[in-house]
PALUMMAR-365778 format. One line per 4 residues: their letters; for each residue y, z, x of C-alpha. Coordinates in pm, 1 decimal. Each point is the difference from the previous one (the first is absolute). Layout:
N
A = Y:Z:X  ... .
//
This chain:
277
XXXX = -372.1:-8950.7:-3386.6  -350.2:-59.0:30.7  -92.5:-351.0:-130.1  -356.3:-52.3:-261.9 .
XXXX = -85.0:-329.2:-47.9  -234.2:-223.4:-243.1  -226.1:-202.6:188.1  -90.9:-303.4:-241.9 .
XXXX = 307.8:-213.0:-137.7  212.9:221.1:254.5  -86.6:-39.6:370.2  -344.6:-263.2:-129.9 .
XXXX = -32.0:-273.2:-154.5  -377.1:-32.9:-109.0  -0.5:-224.9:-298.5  -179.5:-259.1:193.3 .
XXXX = -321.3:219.3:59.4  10.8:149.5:-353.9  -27.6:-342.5:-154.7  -299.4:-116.5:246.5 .
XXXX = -185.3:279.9:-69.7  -0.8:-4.2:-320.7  -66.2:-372.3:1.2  -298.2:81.7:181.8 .
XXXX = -148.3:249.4:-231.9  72.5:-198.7:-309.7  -326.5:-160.3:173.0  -184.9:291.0:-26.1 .
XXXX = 123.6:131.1:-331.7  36.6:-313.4:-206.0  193.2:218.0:-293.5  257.0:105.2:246.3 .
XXXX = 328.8:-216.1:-136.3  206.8:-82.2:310.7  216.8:-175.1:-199.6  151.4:281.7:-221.2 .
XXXX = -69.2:262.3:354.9  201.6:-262.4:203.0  283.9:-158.7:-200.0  329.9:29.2:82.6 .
XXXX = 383.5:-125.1:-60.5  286.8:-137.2:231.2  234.1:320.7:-23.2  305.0:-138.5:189.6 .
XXXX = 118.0:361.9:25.1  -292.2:121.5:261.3  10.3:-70.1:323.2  -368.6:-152.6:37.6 .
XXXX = 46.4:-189.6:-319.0  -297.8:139.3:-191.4  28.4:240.7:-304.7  -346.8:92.4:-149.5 .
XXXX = -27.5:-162.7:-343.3  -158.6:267.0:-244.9  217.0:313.2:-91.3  -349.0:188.3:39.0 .
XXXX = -19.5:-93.7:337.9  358.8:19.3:100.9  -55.7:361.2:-101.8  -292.0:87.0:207.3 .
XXXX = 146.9:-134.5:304.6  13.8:270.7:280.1  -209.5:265.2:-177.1  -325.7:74.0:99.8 .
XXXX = -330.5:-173.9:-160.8  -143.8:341.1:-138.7  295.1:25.2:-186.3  51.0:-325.5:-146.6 .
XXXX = -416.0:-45.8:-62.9  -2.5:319.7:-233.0  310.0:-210.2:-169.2  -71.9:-355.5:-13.9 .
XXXX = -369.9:-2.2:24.4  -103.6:336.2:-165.4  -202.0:125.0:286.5  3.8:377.3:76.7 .
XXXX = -304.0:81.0:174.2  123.5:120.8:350.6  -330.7:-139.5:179.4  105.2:-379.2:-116.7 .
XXXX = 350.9:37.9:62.4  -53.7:146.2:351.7  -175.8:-354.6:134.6  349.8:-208.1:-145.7 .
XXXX = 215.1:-185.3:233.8  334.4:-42.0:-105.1  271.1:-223.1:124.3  403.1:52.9:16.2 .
XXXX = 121.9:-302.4:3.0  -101.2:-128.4:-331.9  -225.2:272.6:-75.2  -286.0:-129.9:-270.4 .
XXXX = -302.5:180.8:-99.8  -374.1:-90.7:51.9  -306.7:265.6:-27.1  -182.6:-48.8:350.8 .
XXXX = -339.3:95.8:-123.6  -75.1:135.8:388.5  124.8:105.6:285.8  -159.4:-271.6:188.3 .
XXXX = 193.1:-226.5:-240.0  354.8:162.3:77.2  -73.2:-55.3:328.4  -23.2:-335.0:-15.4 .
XXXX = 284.6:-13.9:-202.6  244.9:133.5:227.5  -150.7:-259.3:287.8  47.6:-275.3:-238.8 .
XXXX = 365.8:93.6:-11.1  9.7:-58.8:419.0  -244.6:-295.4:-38.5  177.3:-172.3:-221.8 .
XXXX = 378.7:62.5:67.6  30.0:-278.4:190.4  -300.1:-256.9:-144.9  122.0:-306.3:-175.8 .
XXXX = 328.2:-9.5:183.5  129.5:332.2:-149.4  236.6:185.1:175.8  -176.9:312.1:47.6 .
XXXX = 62.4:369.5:32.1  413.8:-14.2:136.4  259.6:234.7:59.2  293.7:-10.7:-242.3 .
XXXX = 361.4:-96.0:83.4  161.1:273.4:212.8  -237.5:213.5:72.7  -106.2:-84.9:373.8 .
XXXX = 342.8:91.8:123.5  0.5:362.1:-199.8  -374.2:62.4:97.5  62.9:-80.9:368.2 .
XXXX = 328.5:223.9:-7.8  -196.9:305.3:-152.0  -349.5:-52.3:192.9  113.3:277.5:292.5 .
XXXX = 26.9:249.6:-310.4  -337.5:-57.0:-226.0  -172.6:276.4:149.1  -97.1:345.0:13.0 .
XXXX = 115.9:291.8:111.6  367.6:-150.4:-229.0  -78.5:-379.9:-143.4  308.2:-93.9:-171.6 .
XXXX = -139.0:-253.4:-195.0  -319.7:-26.9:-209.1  -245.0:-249.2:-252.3  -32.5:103.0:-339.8 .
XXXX = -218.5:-266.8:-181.6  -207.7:-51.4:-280.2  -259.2:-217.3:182.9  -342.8:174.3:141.2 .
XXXX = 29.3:83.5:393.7  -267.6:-276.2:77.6  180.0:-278.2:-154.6  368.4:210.8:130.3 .
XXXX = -101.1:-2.6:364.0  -160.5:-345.7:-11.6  368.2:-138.2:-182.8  216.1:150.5:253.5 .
XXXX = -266.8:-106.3:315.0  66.6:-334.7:-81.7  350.9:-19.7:23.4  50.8:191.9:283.7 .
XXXX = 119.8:361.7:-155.9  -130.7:288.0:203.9  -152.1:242.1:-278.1  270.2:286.8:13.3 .
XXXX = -191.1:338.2:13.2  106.7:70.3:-326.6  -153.5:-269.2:-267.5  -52.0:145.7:-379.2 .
XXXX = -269.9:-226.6:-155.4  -184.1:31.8:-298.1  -230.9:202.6:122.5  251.0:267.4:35.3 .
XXXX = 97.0:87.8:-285.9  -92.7:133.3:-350.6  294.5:-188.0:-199.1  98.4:-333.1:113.2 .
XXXX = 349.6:-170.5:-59.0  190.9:76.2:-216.3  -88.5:365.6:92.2  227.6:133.0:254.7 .
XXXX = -317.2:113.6:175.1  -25.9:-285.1:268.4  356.2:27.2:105.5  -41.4:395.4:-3.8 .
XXXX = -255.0:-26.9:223.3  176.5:-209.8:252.4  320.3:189.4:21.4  -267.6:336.8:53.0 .
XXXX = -187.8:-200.3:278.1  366.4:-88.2:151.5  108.5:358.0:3.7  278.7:-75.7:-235.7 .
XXXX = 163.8:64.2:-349.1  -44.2:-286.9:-223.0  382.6:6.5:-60.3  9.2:-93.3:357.3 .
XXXX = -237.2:-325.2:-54.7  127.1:-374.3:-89.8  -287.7:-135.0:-178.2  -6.8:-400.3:21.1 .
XXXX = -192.7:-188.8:-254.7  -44.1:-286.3:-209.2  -193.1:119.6:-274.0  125.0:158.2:-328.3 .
XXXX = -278.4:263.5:3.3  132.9:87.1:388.7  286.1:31.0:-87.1  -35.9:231.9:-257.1 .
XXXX = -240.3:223.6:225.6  286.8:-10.7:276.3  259.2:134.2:-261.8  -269.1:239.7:-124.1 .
XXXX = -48.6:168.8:304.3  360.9:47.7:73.3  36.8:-280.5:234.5  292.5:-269.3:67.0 .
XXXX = -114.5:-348.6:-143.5  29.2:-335.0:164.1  -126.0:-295.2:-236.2  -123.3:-308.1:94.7 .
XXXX = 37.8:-328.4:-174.7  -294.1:-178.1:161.7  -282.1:42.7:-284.0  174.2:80.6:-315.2 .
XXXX = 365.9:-137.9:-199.9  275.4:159.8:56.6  9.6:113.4:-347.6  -332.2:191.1:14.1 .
XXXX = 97.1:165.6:336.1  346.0:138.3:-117.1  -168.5:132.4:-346.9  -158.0:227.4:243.2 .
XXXX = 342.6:126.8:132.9  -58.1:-1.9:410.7  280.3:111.8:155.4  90.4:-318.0:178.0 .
XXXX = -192.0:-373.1:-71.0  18.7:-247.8:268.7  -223.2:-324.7:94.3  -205.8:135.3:188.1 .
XXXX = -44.0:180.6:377.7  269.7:-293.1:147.3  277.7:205.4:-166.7  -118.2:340.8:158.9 .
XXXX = 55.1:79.0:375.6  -84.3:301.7:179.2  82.2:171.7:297.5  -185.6:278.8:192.3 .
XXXX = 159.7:297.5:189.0  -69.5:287.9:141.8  90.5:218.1:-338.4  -158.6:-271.1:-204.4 .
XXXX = 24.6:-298.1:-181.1  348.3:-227.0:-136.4  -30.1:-271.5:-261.3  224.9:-227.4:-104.9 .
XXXX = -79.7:-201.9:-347.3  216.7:-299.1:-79.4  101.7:-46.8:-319.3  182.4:-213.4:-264.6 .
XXXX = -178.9:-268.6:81.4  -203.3:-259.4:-256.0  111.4:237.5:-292.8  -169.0:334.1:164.9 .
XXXX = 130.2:300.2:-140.2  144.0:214.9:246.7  -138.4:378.7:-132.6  125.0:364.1:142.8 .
XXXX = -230.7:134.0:313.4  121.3:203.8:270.7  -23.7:138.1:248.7  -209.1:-254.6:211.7 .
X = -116.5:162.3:305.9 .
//
């Protein structure tokens, strides 16, 4: 079974850089308010404690900023929305007016991960081990493992630089795509660029709108609870819900890929998926 994952709140943890940078261009845009953009809860039920705040904003997290502009902000015209960074993690929306300015955007991200004493740009619990076991197989002529994310391939390869992920050859980025999550497209993509049948794909997310694109395109679904409750991840009915990547282990072969998932543990709900390899 070929494995598709989420980059941002699955194997990343960028909250860090999102809040700097927007920090920093609340200095240039004085109307920008960080406060309602940044806010967040305790959720004891994720496994990096942070829940976005806003329903709004829970909802847009992992789909792509075209999408949630032409919702939330009201823009439509494709020559605006083309120059938009957008963010995974806690995704929030901001018009960058140029592209000079979404460049500097996605540097403030890396500048400012790790200013002020934050903790910058990490990888999330359990995920070295699986990426180290699957690194032999993530690339052509038959990668068994692939990135589908919402987040633009500058600010993608720059995320997964950092904490030491070799970029497999198959990423799916925005940029790749004419639907976004919740649209099975992204995950379609990936299973085509794998050689495989989506039914023969474990998709491994933490968002609700990833999880719905894995299910849409025929996929098995893993949920994470490391950015949203437990109750909003099981309303979008993933086949299994664990903590996050420390309850998934993997093992590559010559014929391809086991996993093992524990479950029943901290009130998960075990789910039905089979076969795993």
């Amino acid at each position: 079974m070929t494995r598709l994952f989420d980059m941002d709140g699955t194997l990343v943890d960028s909250t860090a850089g999102v809040v700097g940078a927007w920090e920093k261009f609340a200095q240039t845009y004085p109307g920008l308010d960080v406060t309602n953009i940044l806010s967040s809860q305790l959720c004891p039920t994720c496994s990096t404690g942070i829940s976005p705040f806003n329903e709004s904003i829970t909802g847009s997290h992992g789909v792509r900023a075209v999408e949630n502009l032409a919702k939330y902000c009201n823009i439509t015209d494709p020559a605006k929305l083309e120059v938009v960074l957008e963010f995974d993690i806690i995704l929030v929306l901001f018009l960058l007016a140029t592209k000079d300015e979404a460049a500097r955007f996605d540097q403030a991200i890396i500048d400012s991960s790790r200013a002020d004493g934050r903790k910058g740009i990490a990888a999330l619990p359990g995920v070295r081990p699986i990426i180290n076991e699957l690194h032999p197989a993530k690339g052509f002529p038959h990668p068994r493992w692939a990135i589908c994310t919402s987040a633009t391939r500058a600010y993608a390869s720059a995320a997964l630089d950092i904490v030491g992920i070799d970029i497999p050859d198959v990423l799916i980025t925005a940029e790749d795509v004419n639907k976004g999550k919740p649209s099975p497209d992204p995950y379609l993509l990936g299973a085509s660029q794998c050689g495989v049948e989506p039914s023969r794909c474990l998709v491994i997310e933490d968002a609700p709108a990833g999880i719905r694109s894995g299910l849409a395109a025929g996929c098995k679904v893993v949920g994470l609870l490391t950015t949203h409750s437990r109750q909003q991840m099981e309303e979008s009915q993933p086949h299994l819900l664990v903590p996050d990547m420390s309850s998934v282990t993997v093992k590559l072969h010559e014929d391809g890929v086991d996993v093992s998932i524990q479950l029943g543990v901290n009130g998960v709900r075990p789910g039905s998926l089979s076969p795993y390899n």
